[in-house]
KEDO-172071 format. One record per residue: residue number from 1; x, y, z of N, C-alpha, C, O in turn; residue in one letter. Coordinates in steps of 0.05 Angstrom, whole numbers, plus 5000, padded with zeros to 4 digits. Example, Ala and Ser with C-alpha at 12.3 -4.5 7.8 and 13.67 -1.06 7.14 Angstrom:
(1, (5264, 4886, 5156), (5246, 4910, 5156), (5264, 4934, 5156), (5285, 4934, 5169), A)
(2, (5257, 4955, 5142), (5273, 4979, 5143), (5258, 5001, 5157), (5268, 5023, 5161), S)
//
This chain:
(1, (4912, 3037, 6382), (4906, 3056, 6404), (4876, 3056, 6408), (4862, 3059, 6387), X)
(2, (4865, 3054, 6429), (4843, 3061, 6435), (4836, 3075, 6460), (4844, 3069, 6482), X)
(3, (4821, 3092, 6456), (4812, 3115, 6481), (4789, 3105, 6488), (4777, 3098, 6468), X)
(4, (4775, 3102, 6509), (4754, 3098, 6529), (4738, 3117, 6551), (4745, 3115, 6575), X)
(5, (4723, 3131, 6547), (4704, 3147, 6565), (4689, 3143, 6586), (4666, 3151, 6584), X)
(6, (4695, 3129, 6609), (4670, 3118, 6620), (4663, 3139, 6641), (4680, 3151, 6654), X)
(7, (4638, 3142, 6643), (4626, 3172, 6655), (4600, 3154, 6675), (4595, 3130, 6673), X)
(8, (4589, 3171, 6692), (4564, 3164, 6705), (4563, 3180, 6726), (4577, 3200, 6731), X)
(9, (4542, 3171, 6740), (4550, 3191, 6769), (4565, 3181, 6793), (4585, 3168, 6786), X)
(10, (4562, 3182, 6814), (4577, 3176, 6838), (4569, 3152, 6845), (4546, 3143, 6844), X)
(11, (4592, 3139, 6853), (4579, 3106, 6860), (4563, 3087, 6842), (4549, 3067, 6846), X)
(12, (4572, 3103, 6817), (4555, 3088, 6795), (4565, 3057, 6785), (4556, 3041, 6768), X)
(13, (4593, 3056, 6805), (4603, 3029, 6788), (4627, 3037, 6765), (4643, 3021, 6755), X)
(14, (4625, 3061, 6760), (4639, 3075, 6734), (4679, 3058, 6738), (4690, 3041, 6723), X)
(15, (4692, 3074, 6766), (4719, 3060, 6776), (4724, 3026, 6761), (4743, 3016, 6748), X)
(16, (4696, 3013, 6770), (4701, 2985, 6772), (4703, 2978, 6740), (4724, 2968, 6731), X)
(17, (4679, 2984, 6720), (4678, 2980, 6702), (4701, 2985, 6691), (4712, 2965, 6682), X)
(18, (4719, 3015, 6687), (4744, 3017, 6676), (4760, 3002, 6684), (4778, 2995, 6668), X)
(19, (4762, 2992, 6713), (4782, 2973, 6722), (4782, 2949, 6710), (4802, 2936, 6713), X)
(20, (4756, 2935, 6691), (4755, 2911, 6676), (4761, 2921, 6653), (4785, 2915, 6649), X)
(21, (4753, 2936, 6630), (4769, 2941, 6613), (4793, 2943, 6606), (4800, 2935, 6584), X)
(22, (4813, 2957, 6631), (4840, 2956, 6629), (4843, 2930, 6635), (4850, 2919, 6614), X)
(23, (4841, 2912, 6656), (4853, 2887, 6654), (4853, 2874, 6629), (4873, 2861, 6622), X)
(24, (4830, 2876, 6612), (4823, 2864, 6591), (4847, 2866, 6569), (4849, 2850, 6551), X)
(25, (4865, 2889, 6575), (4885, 2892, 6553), (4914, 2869, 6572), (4918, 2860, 6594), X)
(26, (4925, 2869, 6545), (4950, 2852, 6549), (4969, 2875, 6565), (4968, 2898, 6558), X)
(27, (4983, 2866, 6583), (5004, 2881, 6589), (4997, 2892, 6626), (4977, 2887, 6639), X)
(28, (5020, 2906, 6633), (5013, 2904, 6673), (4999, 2934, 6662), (5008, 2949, 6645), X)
(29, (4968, 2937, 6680), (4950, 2971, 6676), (4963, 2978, 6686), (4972, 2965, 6705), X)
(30, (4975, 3010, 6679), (4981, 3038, 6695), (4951, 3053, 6703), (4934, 3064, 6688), X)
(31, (4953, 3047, 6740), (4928, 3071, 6758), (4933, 3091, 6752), (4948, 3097, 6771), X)
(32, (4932, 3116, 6735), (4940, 3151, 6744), (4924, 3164, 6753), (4905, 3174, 6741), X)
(33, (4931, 3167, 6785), (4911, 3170, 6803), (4904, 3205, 6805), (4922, 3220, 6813), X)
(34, (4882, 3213, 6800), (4883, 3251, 6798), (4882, 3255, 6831), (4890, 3276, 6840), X)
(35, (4872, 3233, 6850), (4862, 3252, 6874), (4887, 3256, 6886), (4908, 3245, 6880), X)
(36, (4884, 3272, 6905), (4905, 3281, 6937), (4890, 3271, 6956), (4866, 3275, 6957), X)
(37, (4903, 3255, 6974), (4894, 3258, 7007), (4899, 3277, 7028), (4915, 3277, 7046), X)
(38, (4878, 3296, 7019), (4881, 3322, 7036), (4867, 3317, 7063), (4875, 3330, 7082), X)
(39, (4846, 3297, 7068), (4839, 3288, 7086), (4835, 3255, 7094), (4837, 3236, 7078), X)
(40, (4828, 3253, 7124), (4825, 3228, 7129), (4808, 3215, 7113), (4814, 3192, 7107), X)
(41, (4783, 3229, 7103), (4758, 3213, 7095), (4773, 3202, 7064), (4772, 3180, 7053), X)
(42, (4787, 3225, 7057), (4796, 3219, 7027), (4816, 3198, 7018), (4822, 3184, 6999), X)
(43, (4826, 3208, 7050), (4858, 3171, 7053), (4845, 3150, 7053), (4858, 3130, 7049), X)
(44, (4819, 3147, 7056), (4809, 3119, 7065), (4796, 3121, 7038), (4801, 3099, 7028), X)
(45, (4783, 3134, 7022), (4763, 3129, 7005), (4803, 3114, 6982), (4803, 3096, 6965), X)
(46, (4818, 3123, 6986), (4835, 3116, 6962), (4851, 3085, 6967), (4862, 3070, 6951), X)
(47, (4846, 3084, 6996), (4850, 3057, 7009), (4837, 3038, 7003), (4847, 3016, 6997), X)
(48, (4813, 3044, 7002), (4791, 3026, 6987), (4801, 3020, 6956), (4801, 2996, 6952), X)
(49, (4807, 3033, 6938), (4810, 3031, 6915), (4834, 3019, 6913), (4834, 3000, 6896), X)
(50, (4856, 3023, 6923), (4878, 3009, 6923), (4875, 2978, 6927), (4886, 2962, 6912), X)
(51, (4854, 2970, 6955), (4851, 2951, 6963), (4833, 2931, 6932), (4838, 2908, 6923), X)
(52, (4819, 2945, 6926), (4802, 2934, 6908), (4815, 2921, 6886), (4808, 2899, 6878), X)
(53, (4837, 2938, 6875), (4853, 2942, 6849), (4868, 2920, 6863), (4863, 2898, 6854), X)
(54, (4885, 2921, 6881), (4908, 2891, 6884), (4928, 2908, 6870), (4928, 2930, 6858), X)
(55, (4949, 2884, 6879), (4972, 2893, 6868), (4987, 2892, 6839), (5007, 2903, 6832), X)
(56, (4971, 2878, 6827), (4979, 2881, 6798), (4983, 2912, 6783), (4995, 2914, 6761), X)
(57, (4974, 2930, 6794), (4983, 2950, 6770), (4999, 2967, 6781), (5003, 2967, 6805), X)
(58, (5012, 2988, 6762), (5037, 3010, 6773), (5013, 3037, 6774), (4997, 3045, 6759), X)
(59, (5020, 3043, 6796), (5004, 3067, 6801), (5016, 3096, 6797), (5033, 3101, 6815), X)
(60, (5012, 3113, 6780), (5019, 3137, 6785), (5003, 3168, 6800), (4982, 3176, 6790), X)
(61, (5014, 3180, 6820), (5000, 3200, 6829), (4999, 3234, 6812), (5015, 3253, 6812), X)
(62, (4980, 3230, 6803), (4976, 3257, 6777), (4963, 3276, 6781), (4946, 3280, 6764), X)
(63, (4967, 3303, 6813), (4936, 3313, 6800), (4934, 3331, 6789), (4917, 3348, 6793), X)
(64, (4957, 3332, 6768), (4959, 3369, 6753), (4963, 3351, 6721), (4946, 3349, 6704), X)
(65, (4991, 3341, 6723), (5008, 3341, 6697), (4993, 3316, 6676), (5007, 3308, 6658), X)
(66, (4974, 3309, 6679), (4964, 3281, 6669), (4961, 3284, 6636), (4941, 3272, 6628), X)
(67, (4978, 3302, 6611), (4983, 3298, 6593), (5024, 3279, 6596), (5037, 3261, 6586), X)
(68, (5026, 3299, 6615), (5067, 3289, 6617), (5056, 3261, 6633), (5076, 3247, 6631), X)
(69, (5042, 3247, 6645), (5042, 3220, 6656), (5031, 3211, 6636), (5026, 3188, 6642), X)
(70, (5022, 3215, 6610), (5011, 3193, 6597), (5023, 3189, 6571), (5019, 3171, 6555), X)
(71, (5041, 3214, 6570), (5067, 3209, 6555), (5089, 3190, 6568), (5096, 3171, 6554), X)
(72, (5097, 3191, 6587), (5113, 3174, 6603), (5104, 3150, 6611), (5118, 3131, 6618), X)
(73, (5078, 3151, 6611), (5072, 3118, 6609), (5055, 3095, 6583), (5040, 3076, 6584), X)
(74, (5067, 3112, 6560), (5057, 3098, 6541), (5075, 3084, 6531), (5099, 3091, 6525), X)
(75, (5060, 3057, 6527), (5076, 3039, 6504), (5077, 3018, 6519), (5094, 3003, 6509), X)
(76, (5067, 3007, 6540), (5055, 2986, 6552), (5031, 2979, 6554), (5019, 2976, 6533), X)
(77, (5015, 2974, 6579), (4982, 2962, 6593), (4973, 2992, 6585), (4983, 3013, 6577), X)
(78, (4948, 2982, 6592), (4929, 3002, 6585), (4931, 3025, 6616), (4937, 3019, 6640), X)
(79, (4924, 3046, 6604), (4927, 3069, 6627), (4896, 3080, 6629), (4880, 3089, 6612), X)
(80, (4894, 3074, 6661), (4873, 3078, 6673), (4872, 3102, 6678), (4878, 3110, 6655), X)
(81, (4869, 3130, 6696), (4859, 3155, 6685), (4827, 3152, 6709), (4806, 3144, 6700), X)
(82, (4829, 3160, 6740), (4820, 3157, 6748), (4818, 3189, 6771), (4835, 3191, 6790), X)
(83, (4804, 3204, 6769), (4789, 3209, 6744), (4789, 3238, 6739), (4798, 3252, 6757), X)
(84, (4783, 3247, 6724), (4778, 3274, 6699), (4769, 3295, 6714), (4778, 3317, 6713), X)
(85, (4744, 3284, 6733), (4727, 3311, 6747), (4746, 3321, 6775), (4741, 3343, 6785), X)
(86, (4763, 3306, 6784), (4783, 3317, 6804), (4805, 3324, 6789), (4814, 3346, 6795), X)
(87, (4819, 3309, 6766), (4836, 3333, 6759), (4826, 3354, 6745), (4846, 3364, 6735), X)
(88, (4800, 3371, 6736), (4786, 3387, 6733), (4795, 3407, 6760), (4810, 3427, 6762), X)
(89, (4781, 3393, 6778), (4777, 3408, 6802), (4811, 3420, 6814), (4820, 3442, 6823), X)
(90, (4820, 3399, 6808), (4856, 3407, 6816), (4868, 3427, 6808), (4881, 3443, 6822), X)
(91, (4862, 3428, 6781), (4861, 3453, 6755), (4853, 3479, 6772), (4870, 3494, 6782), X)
(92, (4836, 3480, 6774), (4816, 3498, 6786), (4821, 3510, 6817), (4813, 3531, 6827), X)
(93, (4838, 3489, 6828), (4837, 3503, 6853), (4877, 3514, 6845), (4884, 3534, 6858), X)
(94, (4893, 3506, 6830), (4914, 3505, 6821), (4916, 3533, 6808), (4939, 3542, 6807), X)
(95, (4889, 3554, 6794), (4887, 3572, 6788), (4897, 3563, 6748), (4899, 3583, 6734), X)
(96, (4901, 3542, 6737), (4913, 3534, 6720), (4889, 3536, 6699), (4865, 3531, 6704), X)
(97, (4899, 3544, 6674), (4875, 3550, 6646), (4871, 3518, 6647), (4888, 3502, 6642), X)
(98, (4836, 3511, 6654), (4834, 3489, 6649), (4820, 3478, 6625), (4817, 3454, 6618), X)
(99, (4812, 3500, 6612), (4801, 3497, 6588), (4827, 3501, 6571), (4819, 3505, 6548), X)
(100, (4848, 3502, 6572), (4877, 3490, 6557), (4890, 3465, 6563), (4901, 3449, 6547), X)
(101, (4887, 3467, 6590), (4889, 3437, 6595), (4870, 3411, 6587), (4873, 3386, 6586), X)
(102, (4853, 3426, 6583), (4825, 3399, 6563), (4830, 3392, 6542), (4824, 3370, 6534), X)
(103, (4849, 3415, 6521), (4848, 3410, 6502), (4877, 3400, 6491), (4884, 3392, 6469), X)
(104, (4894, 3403, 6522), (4916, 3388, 6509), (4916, 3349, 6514), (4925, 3328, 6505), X)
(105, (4902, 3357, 6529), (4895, 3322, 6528), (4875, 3312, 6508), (4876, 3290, 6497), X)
(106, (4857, 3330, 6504), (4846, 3330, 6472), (4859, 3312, 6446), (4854, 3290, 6435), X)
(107, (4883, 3336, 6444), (4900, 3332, 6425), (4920, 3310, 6432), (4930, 3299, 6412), X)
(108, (4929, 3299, 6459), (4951, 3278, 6469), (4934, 3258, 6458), (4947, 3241, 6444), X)
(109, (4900, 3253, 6460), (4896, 3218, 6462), (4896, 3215, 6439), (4917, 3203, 6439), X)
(110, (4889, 3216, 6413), (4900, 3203, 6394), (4929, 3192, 6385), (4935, 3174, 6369), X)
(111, (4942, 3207, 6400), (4973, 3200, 6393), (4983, 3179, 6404), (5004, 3170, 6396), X)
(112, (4966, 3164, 6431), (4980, 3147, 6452), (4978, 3125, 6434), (4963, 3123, 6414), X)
(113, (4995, 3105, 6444), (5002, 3086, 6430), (4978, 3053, 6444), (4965, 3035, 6433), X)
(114, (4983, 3062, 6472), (4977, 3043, 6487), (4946, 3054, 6495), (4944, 3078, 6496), X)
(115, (4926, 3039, 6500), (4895, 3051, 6509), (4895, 3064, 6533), (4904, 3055, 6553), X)
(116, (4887, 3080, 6530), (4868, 3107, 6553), (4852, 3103, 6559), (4836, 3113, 6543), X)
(117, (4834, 3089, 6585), (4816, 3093, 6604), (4804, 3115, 6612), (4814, 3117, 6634), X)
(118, (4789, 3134, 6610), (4789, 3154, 6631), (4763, 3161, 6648), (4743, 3160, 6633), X)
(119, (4757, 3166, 6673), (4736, 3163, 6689), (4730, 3190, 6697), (4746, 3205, 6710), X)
(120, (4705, 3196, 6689), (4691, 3224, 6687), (4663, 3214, 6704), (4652, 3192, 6703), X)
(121, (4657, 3236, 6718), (4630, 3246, 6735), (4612, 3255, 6711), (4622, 3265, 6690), X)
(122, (4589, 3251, 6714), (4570, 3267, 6702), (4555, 3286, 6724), (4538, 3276, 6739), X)
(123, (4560, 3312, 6726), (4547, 3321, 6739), (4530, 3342, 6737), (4523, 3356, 6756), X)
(124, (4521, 3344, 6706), (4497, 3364, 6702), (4471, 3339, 6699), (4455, 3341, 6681), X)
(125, (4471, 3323, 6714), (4433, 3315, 6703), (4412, 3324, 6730), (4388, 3318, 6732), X)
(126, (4435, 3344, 6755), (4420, 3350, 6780), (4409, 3377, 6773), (4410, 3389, 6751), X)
(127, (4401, 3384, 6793), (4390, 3407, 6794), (4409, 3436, 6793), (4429, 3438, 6807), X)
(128, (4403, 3451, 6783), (4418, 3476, 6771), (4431, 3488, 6803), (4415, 3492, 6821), X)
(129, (4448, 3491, 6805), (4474, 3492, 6840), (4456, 3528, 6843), (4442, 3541, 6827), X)
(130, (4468, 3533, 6873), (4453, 3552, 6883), (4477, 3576, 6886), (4477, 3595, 6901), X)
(131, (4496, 3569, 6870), (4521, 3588, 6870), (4550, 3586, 6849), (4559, 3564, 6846), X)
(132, (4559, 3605, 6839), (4559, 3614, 6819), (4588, 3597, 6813), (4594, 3590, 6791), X)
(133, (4604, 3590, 6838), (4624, 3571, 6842), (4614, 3544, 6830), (4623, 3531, 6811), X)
(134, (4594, 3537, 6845), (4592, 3508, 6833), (4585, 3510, 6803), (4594, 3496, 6785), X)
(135, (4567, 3532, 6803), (4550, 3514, 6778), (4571, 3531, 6752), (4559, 3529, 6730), X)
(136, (4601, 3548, 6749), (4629, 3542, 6739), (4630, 3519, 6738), (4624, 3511, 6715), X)
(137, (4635, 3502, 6753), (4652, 3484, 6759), (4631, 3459, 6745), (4643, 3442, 6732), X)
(138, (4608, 3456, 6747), (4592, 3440, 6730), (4588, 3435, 6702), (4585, 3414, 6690), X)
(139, (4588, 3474, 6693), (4595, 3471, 6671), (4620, 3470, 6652), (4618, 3468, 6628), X)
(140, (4648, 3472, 6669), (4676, 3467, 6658), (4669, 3431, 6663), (4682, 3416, 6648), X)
(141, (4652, 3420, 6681), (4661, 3391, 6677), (4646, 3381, 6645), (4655, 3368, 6626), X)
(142, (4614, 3396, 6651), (4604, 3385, 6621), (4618, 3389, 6589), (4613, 3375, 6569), X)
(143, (4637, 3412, 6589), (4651, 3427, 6569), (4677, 3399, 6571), (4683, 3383, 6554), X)
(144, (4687, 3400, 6592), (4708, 3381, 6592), (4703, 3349, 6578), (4718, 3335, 6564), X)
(145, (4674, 3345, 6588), (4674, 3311, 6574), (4662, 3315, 6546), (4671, 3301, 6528), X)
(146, (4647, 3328, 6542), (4636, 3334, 6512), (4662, 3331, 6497), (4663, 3311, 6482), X)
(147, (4690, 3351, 6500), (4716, 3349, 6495), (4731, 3324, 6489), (4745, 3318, 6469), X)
(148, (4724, 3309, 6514), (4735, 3282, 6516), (4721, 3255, 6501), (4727, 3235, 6488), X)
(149, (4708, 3263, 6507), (4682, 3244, 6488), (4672, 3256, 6461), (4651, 3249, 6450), X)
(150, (4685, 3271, 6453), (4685, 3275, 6414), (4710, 3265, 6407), (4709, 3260, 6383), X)
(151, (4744, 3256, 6421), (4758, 3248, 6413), (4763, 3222, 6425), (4785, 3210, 6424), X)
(152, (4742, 3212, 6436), (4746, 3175, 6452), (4736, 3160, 6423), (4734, 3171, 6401), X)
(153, (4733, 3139, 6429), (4735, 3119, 6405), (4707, 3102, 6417), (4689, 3092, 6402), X)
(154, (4709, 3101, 6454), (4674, 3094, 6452), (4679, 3106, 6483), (4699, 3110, 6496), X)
(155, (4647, 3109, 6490), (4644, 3117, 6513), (4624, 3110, 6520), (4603, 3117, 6508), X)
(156, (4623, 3091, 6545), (4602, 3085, 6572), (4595, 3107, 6588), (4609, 3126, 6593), X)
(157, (4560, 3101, 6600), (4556, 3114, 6611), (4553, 3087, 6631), (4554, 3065, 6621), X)
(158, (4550, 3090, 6659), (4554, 3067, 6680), (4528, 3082, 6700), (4529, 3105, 6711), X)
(159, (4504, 3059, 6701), (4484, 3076, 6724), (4481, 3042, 6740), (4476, 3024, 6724), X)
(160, (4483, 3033, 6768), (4477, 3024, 6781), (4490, 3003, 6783), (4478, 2983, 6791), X)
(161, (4526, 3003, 6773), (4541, 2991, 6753), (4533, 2969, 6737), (4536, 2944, 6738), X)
(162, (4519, 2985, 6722), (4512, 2965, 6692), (4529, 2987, 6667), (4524, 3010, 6673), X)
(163, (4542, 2985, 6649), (4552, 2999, 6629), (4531, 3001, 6609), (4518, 2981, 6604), X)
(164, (4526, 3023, 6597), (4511, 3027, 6579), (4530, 3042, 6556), (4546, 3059, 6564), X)
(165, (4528, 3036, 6528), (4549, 3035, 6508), (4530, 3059, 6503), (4507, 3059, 6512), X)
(166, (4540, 3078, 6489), (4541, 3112, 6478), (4556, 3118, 6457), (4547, 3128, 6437), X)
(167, (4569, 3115, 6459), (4587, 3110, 6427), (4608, 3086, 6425), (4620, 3082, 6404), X)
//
């Protein structure tokens, strides 16, 4: 089993990089996709990714339950886990304890059999948010990867997609 962290900021290349790692494992990758297309801009941004990815992998749409999808898809390819800071946000708008939900996936990735991908935002290296919503929501994401990345096995950070190894 191996767990994987790859974090960065936006457009950092972070998607692509995990998408080579998972190929790298034997077996067809599972996509478990956190977003919704709640809008046009967002149908097209996932169009792109689809397009990119091809048809080789089984995609699942996850944006709450992503401990029960990665129980149900273990014991094959590696599971991609795309990404952390929208099912955060899903959590959140879902009204759902997401600081229970951190920690049950906490406690799930050691147990998986098959490797864990998972693709996280970094979004505290900006400037401190101008309201009390965001800068919640910045700091459940920093609490969330600290979480995730004390129980990964290594973790990338990805700036201008170049990977930079961290643990």
């Amino acid at each position: 089993m191996t767990v994987i962290l790859v974090t960065g900021g936006a457009r950092s290349g972070k998607s692509r990089r995990a998408e080579v790692l998972a190929r790298g494992v034997s077996g067809q990758p599972v996509y478990v996709a956190t977003a919704e297309a709640l809008d046009a801009e967002m149908d097209e941004r996932i169009a792109g990714h689809r397009a990119r990815r091809g048809n080789d992998w089984i995609e699942r749409e996850v944006p709450l339950d992503l401990v029960e999808a990665l129980a149900a898809t273990d014991g094959g390819g590696a599971r991609l886990v795309d990404c952390l800071t929208l099912w955060l946000s899903n959590l959140l708008h879902a009204e759902r304890d997401w600081s229970q939900e951190v920690m049950r996936l906490a406690n799930a990735l050691p147990r998986q059999q098959s490797p864990v991908i998972l693709v996280t935002n970094e979004v505290g290296l900006g400037i401190v948010p101008d309201n009390a919503l965001a800068r919640a929501f910045r700091d459940a994401a920093g609490i969330m990867n600290q979480t995730i990345a004390g129980v990964a096995d290594s973790v990338e950070f990805v700036v201008a997609g170049l990977p930079m190894k961290l643990k």
